[in-house]
DSSP file (Angstrom, degrees, kcal/mol; ACC not computed):
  #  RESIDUE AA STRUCTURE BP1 BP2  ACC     N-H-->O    O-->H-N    N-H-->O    O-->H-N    TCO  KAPPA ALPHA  PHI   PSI    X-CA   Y-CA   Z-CA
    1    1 A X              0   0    0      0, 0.0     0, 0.0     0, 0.0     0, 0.0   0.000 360.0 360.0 360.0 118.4    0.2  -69.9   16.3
    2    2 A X        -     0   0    0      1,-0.1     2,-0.3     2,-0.1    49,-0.0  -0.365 360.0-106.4 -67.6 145.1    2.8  -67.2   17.5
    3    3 A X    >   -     0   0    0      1,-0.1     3,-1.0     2,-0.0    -1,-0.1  -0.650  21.5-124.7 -87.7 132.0    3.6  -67.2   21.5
    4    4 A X  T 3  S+     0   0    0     -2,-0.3    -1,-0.1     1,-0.2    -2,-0.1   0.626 107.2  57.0 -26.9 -29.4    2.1  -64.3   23.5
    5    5 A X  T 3  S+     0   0    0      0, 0.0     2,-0.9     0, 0.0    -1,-0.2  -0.316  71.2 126.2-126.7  52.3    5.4  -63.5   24.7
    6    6 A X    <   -     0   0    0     -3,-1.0     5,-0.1     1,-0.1    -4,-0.0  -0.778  54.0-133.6-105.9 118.2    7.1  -63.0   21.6
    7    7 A X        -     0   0    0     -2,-0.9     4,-0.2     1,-0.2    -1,-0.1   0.538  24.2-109.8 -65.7-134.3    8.9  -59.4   21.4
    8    8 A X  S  > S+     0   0    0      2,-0.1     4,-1.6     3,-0.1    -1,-0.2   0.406 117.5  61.6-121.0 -29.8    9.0  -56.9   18.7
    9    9 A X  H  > S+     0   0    0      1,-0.2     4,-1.3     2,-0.2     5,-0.1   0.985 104.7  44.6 -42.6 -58.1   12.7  -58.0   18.3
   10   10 A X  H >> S+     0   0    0      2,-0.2     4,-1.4     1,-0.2     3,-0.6   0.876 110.5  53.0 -66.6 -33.6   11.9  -61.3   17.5
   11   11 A X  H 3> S+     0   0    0      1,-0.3     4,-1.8     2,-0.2     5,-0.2   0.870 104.9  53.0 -74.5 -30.2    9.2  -60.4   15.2
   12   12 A X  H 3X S+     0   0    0     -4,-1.6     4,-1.2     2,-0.2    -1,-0.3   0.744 112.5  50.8 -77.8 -19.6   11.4  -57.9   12.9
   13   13 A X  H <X S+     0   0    0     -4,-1.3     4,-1.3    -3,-0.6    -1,-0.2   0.643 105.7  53.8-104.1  13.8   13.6  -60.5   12.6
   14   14 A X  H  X S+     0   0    0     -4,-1.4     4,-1.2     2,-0.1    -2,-0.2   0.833 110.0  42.5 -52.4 -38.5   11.2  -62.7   11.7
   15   15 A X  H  X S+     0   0    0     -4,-1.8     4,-2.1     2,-0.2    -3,-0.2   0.707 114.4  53.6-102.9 -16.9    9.8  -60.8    9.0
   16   16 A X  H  X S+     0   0    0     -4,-1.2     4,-2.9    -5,-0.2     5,-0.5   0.976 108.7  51.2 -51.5 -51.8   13.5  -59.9    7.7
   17   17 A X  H  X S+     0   0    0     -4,-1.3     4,-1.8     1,-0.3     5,-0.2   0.896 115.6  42.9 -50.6 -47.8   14.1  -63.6    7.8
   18   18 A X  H  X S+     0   0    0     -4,-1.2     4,-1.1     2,-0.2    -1,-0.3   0.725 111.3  52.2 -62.4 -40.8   10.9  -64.0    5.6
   19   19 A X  H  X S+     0   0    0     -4,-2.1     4,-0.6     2,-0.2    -2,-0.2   0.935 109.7  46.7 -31.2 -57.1   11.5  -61.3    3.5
   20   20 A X  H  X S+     0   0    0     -4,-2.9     4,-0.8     1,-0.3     6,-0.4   0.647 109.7  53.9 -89.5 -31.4   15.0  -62.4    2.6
   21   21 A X  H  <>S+     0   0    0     -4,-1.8     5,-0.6    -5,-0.5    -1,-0.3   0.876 114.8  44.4 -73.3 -42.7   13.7  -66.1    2.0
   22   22 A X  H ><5S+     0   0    0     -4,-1.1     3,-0.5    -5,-0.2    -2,-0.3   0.722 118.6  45.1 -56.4 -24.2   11.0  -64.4   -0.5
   23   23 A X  H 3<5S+     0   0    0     -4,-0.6    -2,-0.2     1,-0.2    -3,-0.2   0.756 115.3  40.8 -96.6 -34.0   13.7  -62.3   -1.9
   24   24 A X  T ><5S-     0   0    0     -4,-0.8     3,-4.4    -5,-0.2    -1,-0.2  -0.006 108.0-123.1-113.9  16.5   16.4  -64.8   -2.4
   25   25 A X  T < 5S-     0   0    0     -3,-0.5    -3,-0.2     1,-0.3    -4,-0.1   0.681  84.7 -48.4  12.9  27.4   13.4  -67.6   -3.8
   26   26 A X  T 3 <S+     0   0    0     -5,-0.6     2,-2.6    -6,-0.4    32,-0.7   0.240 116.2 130.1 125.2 -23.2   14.8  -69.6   -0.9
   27   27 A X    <   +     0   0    0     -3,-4.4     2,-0.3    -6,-0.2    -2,-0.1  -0.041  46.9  86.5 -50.7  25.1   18.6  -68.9   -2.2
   28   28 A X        -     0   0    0     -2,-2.6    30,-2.8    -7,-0.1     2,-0.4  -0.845  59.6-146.1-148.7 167.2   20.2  -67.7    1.4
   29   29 A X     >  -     0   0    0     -2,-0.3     4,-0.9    28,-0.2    30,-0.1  -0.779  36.6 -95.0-128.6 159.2   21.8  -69.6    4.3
   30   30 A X  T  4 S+     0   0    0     -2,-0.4    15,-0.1    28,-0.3    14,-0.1   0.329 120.8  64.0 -80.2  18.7   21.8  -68.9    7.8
   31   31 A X  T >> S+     0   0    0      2,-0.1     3,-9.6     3,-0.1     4,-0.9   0.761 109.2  47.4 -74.5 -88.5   25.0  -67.1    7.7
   32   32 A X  H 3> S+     0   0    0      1,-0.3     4,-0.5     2,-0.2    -2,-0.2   0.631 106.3  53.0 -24.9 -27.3   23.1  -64.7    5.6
   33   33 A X  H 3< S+     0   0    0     -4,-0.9     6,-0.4     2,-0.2    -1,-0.3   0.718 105.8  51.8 -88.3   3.9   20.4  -64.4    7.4
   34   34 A X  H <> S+     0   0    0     -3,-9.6     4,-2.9     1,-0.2     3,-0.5   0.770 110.8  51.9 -94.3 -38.0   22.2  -63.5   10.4
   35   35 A X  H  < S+     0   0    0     -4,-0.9    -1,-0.2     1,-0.2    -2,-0.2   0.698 107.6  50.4 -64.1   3.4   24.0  -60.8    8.4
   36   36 A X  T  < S+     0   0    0     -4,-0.5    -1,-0.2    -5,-0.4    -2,-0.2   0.604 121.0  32.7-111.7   0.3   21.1  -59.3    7.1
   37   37 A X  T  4 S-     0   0    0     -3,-0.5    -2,-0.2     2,-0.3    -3,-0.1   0.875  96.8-119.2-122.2 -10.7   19.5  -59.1   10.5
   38   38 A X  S  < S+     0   0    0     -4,-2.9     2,-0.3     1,-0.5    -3,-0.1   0.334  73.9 118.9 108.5  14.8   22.0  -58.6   12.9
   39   39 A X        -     0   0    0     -6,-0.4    -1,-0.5    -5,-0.1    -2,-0.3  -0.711  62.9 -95.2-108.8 165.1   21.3  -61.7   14.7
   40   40 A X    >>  -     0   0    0     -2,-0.3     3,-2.4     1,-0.1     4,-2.2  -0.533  33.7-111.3 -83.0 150.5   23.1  -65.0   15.6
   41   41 A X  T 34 S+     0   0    0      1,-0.3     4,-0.4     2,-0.2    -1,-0.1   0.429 114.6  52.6  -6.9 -56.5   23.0  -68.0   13.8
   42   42 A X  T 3> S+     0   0    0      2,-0.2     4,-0.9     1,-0.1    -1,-0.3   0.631 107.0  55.2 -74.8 -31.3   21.1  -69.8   16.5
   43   43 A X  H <> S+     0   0    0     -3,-2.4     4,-6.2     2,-0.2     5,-0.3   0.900 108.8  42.3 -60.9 -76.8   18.7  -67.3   16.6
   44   44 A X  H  X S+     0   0    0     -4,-2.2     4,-1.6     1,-0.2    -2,-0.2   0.905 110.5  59.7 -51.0 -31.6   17.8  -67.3   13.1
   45   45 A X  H  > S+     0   0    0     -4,-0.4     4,-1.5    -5,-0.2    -2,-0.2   0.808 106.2  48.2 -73.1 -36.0   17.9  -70.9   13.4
   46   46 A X  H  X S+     0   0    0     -4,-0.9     4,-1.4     3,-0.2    -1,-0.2   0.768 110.2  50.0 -77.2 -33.1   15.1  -70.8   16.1
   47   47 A X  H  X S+     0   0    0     -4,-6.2     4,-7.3     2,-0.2     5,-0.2   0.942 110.6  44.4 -48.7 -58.8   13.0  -68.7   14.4
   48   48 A X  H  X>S+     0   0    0     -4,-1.6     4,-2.7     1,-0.3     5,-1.8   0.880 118.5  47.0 -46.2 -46.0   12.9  -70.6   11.1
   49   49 A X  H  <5S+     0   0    0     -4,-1.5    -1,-0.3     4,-0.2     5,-0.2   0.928 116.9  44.8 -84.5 -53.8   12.5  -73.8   13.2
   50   50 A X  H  <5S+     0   0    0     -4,-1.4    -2,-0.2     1,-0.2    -1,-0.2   0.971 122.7  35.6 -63.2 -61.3    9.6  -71.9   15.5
   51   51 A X  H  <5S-     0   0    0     -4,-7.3    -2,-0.2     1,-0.1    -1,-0.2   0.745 117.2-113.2 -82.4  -0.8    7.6  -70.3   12.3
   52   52 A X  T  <5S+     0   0    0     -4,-2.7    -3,-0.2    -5,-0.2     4,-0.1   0.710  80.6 124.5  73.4  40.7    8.4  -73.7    9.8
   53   53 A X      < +     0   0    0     -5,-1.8     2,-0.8     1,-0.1     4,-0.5   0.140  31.8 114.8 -93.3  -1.6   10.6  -72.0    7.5
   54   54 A X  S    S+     0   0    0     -6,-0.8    -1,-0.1    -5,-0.2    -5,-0.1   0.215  80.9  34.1 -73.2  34.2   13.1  -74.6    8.3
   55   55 A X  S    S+     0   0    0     -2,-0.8     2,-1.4    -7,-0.1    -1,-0.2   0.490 101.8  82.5-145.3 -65.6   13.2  -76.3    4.6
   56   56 A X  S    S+     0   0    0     -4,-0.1    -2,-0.1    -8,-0.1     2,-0.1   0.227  87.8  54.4 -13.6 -31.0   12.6  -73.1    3.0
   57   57 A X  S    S-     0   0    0     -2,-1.4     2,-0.2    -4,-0.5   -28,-0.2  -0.423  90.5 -98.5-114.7 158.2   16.0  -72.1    3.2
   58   58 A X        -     0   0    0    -30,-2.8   -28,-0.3   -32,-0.7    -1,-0.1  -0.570  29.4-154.2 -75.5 157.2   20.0  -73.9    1.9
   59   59 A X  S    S+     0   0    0     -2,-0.2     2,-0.2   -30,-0.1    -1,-0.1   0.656  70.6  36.3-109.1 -13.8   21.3  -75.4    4.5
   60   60 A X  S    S-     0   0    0    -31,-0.0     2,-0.2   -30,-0.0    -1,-0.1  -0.770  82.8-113.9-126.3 171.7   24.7  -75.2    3.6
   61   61 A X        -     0   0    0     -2,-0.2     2,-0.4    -3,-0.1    -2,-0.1  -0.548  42.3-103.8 -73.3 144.0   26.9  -72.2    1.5
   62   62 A X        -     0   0    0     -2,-0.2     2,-0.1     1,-0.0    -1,-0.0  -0.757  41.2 -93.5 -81.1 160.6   28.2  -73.1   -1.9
   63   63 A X        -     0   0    0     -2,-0.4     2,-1.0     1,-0.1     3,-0.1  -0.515  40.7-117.4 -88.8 124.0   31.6  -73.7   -2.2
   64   64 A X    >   -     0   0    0      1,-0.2     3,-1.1    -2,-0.1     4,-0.2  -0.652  31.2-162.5 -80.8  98.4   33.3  -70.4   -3.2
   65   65 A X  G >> S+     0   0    0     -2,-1.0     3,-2.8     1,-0.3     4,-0.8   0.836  82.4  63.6   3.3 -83.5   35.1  -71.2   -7.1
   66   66 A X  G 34 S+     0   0    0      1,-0.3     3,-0.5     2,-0.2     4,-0.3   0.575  83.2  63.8 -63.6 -21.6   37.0  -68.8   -7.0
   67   67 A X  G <4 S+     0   0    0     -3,-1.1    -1,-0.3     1,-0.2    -2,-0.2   0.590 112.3  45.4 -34.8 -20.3   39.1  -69.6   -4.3
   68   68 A X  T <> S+     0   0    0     -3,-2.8     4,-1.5    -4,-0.2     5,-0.2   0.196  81.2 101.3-112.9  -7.1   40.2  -72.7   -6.5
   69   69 A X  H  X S+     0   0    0     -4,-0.8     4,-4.2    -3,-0.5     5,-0.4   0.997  77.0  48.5 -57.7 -58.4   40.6  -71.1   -9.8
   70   70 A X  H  > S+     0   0    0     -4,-0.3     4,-2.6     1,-0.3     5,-0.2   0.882 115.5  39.3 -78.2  -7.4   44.5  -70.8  -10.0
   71   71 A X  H  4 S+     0   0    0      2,-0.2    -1,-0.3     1,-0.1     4,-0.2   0.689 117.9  59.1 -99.1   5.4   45.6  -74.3   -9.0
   72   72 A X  H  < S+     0   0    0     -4,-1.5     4,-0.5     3,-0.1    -2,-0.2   0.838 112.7  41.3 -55.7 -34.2   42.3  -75.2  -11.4
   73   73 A X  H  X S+     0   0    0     -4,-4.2     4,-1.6    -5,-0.2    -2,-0.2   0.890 109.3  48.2 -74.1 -45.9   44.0  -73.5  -13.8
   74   74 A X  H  X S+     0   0    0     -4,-2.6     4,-0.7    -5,-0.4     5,-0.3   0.714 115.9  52.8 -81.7  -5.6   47.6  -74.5  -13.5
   75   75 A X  H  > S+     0   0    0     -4,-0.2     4,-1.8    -5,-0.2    -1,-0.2   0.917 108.7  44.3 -77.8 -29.9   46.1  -78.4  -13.4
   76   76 A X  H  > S+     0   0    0     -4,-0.5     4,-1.3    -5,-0.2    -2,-0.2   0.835 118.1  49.7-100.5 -22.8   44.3  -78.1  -16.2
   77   77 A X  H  X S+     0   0    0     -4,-1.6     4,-2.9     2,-0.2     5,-0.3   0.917 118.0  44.1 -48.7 -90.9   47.9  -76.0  -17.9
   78   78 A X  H  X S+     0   0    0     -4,-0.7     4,-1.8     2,-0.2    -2,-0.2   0.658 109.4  47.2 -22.2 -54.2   49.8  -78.6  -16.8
   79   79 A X  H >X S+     0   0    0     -4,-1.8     3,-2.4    -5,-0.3     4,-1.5   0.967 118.5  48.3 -69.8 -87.2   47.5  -81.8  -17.9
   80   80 A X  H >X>S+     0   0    0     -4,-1.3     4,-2.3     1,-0.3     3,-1.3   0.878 114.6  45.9 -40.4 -53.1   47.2  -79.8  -21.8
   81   81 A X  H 3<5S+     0   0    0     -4,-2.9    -1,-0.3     1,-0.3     4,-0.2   0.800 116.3  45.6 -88.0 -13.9   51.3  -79.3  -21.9
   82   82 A X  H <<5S+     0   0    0     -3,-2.4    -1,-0.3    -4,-1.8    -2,-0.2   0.834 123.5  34.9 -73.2 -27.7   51.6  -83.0  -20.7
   83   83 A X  H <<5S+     0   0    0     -4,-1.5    -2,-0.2    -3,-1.3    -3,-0.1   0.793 139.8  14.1 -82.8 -30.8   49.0  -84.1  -23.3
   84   84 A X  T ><5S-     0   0    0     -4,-2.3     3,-0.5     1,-0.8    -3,-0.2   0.301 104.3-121.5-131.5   2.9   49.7  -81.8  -26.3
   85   85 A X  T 3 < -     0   0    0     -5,-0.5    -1,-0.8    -4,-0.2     3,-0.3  -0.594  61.9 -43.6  75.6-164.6   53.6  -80.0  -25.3
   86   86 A X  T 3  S+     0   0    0      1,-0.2    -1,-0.2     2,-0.1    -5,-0.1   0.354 123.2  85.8 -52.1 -23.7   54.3  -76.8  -24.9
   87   87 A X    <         0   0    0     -3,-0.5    -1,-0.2     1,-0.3    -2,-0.1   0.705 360.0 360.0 -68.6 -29.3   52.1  -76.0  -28.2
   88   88 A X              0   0    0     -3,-0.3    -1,-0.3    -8,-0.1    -2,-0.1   0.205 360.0 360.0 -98.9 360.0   49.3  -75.8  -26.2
């Protein structure tokens, strides 16, 4: 049961937050949800936690790949030209 003294703030970014967890089948973090609603972290976090969306959601980001690509790449050069030479 939602509190009497709950504003029209809180409630549009309730139903963003709830959209975006429908949208994203659950796929979004609470960074995101603060970027999509223009609220902090904690905020979203109080909501989620208020309306019992707090499983609904990742709890962490994934770890961005591509930030790791070129020294993935030059191990994995390195490890073939030890294994195979230069031919490889």
């Amino acid at each position: 049961m939602m509190a009497q003294n709950s504003s029209p703030r809180i409630e549009r970014i309730a139903y963003q937050i709830w959209w975006l967890i429908q949208d994203s089948a659950g796929e979004c973090t609470l960074r995101d949800m603060a970027e999509f609603t223009g609220a902090s972290m904690r905020t979203c976090s109080q909501v989620c936690r208020y309306r019992g969306w707090a499983g609904s959601y990742r709890k962490m980001a994934p770890r961005n790949a591509v930030d790791d690509g070129p020294q993935m790449i030059e191990a994995l050069d390195n490890e073939l030209s030890s294994m195979f030479g230069e031919a490889a």
